[in-house]
N, C-alpha and C positions, 0 to 999 in steps of 0.2 A: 268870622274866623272859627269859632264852636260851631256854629250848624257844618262847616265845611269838613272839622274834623271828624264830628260825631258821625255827619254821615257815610264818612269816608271808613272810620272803624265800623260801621254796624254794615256798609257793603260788607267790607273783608269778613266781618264773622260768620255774615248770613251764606256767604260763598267757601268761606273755608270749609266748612265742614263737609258740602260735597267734594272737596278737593282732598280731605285728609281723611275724610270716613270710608268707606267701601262701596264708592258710587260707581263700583263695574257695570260695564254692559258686557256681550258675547265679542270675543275679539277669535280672529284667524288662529286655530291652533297651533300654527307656525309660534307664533307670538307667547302662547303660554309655553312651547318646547323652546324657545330663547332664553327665556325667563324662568327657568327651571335647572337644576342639579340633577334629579332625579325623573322619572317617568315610568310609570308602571301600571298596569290593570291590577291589579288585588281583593279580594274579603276582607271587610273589615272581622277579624276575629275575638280583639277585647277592646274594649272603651270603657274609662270609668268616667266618663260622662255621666253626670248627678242628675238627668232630666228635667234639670232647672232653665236650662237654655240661657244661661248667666255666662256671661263672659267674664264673672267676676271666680271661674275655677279656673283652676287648673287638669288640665286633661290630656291624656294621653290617647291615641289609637295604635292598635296593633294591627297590621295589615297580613296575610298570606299572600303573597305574590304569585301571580299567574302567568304574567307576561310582563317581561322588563324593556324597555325602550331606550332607559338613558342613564348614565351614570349608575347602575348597578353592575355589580361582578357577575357572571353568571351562575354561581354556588348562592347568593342572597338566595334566604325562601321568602325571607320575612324582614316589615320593616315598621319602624313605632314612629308615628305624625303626631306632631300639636298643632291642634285645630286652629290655632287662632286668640290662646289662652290670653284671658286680661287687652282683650282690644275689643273696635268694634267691628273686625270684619272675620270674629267668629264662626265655623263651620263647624254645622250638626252631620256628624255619621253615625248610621245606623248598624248596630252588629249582624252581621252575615249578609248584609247589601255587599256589593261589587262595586266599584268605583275606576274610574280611570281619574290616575293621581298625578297631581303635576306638583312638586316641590321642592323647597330647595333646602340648600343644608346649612339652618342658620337657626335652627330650632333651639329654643333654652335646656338646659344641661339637667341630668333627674336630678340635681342635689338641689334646686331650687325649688323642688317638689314639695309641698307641704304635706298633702296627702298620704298613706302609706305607699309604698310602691305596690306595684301588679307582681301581681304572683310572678318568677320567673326571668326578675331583673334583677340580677345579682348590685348592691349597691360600688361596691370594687371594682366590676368591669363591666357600666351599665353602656346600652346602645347609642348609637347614632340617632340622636331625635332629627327630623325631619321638620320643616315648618311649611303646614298648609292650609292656609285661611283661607276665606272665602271667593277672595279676586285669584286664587291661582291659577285657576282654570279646571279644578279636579269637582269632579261630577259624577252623579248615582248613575248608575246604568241599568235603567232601568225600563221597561215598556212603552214609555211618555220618549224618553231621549236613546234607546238603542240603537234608530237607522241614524243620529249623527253620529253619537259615539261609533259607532261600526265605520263611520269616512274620516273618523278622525283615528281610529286605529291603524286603516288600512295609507294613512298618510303615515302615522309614526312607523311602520313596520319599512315602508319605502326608504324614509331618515333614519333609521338603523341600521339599513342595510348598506344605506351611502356613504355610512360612519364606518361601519367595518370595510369597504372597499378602500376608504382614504388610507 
């Protein structure tokens, strides 16, 4: 009855973790625009990303928006993302790369913030954090991925368009 359990807990542990960690593969961009609040092309413009590549910070990105897809007003220029803060499915962005961002609005609040704030974020009436980790589906746009990102844009631009028809 012990070999039965033990082995029956050391399955589960040994499979949990690809089930509770960030064991994404590439899924239909339909799929992350489902699973998404938000949708945008943007620059990253600040990150106080410590270059420690520790999910044990906390971090913020600031985006310049280029092109909005989903869930933005059309006056947003700009929009602040947490990567992934304190989990394991942490995303590294880099300042002044391009991204196409897929995220949703359930990002933790700046008063949680231990670090000082970013220049520019009044504590009184701080933004709308954004939460977008690594399974979200948001991606560098960069040489290696611009002919997908470019069929995955010219899909979102069609699903925006069908959204303002309805």
């Amino acid at each position: 009855m012990r070999r039965l359990l033990f082995g029956t807990l050391l399955f589960c542990f040994v499979h949990l973790h690809s089930t509770v960690g960030c064991d994404c593969g590439p899924r239909p961009v339909a799929q992350y625009v489902e699973n998404a609040s938000i949708v945008f092309v943007g620059r990253v413009v600040f990150t106080d990303e410590d270059g420690t590549g520790s999910v044990q910070q906390k971090t913020l990105v600031h985006f310049q928006i280029e092109e909005s897809f989903k869930g933005l007003a059309p006056g947003i220029h700009d929009v602040w993302v947490d990567p992934g803060s304190f989990t394991d499915c942490y995303y590294t962005y880099s300042l002044g790369t391009r991204y196409i961002v897929f995220a949703a609005g359930t990002g933790p609040s700046i008063s949680s913030n231990a670090k000082p704030l970013p220049a520019g974020i009044d504590r009184d009436d701080p933004p709308h954090i954004y939460w977008a980790p690594e399974c979200s589906g948001t991606e560098a746009i960069t040489s290696k991925t611009k002919r997908a990102v470019s069929h995955d844009i010219v899909y979102l631009r069609k699903y925006k368009k069908e959204l303002q028809e309805n």
